[in-house]
C-alpha positions as CSV (number, residue, x, y, z in Angstrom):
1,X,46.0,-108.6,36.8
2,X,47.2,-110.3,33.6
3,X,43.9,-108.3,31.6
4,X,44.9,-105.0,33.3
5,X,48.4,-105.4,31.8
6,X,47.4,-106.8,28.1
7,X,44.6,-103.6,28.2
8,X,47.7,-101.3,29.6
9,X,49.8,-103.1,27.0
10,X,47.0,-102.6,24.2
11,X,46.7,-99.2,24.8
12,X,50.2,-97.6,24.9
13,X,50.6,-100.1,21.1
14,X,47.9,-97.8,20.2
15,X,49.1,-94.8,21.3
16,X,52.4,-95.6,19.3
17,X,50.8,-96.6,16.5
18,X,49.1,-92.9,16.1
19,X,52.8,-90.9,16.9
20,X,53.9,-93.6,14.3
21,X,51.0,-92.2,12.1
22,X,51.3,-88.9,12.6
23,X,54.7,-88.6,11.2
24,X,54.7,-91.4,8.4
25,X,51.5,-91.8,5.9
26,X,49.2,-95.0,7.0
27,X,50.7,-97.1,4.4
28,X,54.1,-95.9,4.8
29,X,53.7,-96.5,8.5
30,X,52.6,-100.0,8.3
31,X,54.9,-100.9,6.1
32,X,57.7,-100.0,8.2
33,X,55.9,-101.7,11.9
34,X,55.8,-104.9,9.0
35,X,59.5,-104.9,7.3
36,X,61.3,-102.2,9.7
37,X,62.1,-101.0,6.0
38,X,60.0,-98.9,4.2
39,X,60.7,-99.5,-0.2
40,X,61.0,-96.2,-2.2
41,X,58.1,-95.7,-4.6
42,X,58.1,-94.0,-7.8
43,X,54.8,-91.2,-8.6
44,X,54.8,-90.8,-11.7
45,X,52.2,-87.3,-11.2
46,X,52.7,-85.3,-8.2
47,X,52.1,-81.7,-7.1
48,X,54.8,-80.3,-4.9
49,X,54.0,-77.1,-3.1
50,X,56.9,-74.8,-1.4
51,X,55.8,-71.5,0.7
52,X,58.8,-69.8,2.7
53,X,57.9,-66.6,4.5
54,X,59.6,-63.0,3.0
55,X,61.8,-61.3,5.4
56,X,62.0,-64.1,7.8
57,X,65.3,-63.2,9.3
58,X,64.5,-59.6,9.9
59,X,61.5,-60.2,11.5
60,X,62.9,-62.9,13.6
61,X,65.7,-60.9,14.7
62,X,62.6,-58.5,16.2
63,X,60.9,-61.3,18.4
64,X,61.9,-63.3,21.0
65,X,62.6,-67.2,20.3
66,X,59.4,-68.1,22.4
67,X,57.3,-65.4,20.5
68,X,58.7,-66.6,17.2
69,X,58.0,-70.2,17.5
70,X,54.7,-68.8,18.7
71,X,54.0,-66.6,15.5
72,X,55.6,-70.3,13.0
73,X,53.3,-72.5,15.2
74,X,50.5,-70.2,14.0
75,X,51.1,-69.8,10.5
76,X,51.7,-73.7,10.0
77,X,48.5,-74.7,11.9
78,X,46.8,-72.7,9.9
79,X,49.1,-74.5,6.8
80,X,48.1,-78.1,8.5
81,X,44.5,-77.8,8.1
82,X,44.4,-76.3,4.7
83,X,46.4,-79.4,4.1
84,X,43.9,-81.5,5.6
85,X,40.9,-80.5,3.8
86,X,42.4,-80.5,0.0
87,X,43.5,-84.2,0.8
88,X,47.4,-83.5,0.5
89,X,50.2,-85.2,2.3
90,X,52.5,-82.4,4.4
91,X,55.6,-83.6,3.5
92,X,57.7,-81.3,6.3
93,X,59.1,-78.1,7.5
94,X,62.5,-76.6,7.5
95,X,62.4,-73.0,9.4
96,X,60.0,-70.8,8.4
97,X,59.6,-73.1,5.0
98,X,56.5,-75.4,4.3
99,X,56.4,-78.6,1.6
100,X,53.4,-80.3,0.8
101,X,52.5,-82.7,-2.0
102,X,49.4,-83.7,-3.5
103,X,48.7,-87.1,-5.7
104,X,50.3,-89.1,-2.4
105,X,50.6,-91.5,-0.8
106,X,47.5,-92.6,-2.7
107,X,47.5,-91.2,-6.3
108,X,44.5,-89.2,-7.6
109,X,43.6,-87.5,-10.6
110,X,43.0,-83.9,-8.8
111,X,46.5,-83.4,-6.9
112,X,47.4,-80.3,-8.8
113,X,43.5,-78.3,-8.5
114,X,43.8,-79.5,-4.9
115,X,46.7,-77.8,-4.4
116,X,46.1,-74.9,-6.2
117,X,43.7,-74.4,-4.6
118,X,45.5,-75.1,-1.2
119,X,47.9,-72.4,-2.1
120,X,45.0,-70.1,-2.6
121,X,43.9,-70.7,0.7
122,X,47.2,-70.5,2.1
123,X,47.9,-66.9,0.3
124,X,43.9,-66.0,2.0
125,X,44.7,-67.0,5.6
126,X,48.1,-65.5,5.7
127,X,46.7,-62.0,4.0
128,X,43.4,-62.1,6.6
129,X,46.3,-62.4,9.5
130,X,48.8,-60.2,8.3
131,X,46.2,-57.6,8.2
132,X,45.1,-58.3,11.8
133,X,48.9,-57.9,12.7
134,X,49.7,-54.7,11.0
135,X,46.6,-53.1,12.4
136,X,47.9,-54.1,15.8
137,X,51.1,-52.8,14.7
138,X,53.0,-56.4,14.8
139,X,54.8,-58.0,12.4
140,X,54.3,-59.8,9.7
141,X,54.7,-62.6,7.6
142,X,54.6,-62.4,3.5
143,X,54.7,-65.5,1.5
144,X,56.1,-67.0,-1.5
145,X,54.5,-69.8,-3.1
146,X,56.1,-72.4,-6.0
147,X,54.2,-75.3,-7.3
148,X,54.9,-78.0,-9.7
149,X,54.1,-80.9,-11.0
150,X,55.7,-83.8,-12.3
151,X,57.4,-87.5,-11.1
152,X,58.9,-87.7,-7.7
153,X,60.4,-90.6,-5.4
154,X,59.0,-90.6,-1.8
155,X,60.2,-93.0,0.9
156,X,61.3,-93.1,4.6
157,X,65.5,-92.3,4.8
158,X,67.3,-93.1,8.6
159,X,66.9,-95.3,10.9
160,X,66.6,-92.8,13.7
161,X,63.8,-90.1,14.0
162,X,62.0,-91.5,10.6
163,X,61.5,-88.9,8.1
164,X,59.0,-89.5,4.7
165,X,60.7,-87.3,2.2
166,X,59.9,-86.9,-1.6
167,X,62.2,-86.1,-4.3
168,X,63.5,-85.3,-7.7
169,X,63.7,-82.6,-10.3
170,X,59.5,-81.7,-9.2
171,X,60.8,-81.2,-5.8
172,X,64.1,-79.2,-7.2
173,X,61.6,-76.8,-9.4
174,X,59.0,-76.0,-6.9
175,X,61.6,-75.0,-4.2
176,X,63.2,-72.5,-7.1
177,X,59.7,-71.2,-8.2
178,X,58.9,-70.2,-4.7
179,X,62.7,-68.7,-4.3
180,X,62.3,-66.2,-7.4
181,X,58.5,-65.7,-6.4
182,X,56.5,-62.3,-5.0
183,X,54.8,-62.8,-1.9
């Protein structure tokens, strides 16, 4: 009986651990299960990435809440794997807005061709479904893109639903290069 428990036990610890991991970096993650505290740390070369869909509003006016959730959860799985495969870090969402950074949590020499070339994908993916849409007479999403690159500060704020952030004048520049940009 006590095995049975210590295995139930085992398990649900690693379930926990993977939520815990799914929302913080590894590192960041462990640090925090260690300390309960995670320090901020200072990049000295990072590339932040902003997208934010055109006409959001509008559009969203036109669909029902289930249908637009639907048509976000979509677009940002799409997002998540790009993310995935250029070996950057999603930072979070806010509405219909994306962040994602590369050169974190572990630093690397290609962050800003990686995402580059994320973004490139992203601007692909979102052009191939918008054209699927349109011919099916749907809405659809258009999508500004900012990028920079530069120091940022990244660490865990709260103490209550844990949030990894990053931030600094990069952060500040890549939010206003996607604002003014064309889809």
């Amino acid at each position: 009986l006590l095995t049975a428990k210590n295995e139930t036990i085992e398990r649900e610890r690693q379930r926990a651990d993977t939520l815990l991991q799914n929302i913080l970096p590894e590192k960041t993650a462990e640090e925090l299960k260690t300390n309960g505290t995670v320090k901020p740390v200072h990049y000295e070369s990072v590339t932040v990435l902003f997208s934010d869909f055109k006409n959001f509003t509008t559009i969203a006016e036109s669909l029902s809440p289930e249908a637009l959730v639907k048509e976000l959860d979509e677009h940002f799985r799409l997002f998540d794997a790009i993310v995935v495969r250029h070996g950057l870090e999603k930072i979070k969402t806010i509405g219909d807005a994306y962040m994602c950074a590369g050169g974190l949590p572990e630093p690397n020499e290609t962050h800003a061709l990686d995402t580059v070339r994320a973004a490139l994908e992203m601007q692909q993916e979102i052009g191939a479904l918008a054209a699927k849409k349109a011919a099916a007479g749907k809405p659809f999403f258009e999508m500004r893109i900012g990028i920079n690159t530069g120091p940022v500060v990244a660490g865990v704020v709260g103490s209550h639903k844990f949030a990894y952030d990053i931030w600094g004048d990069t952060v500040n520049t890549a939010a206003r290069l996607e604002e003014g940009g064309m889809p």
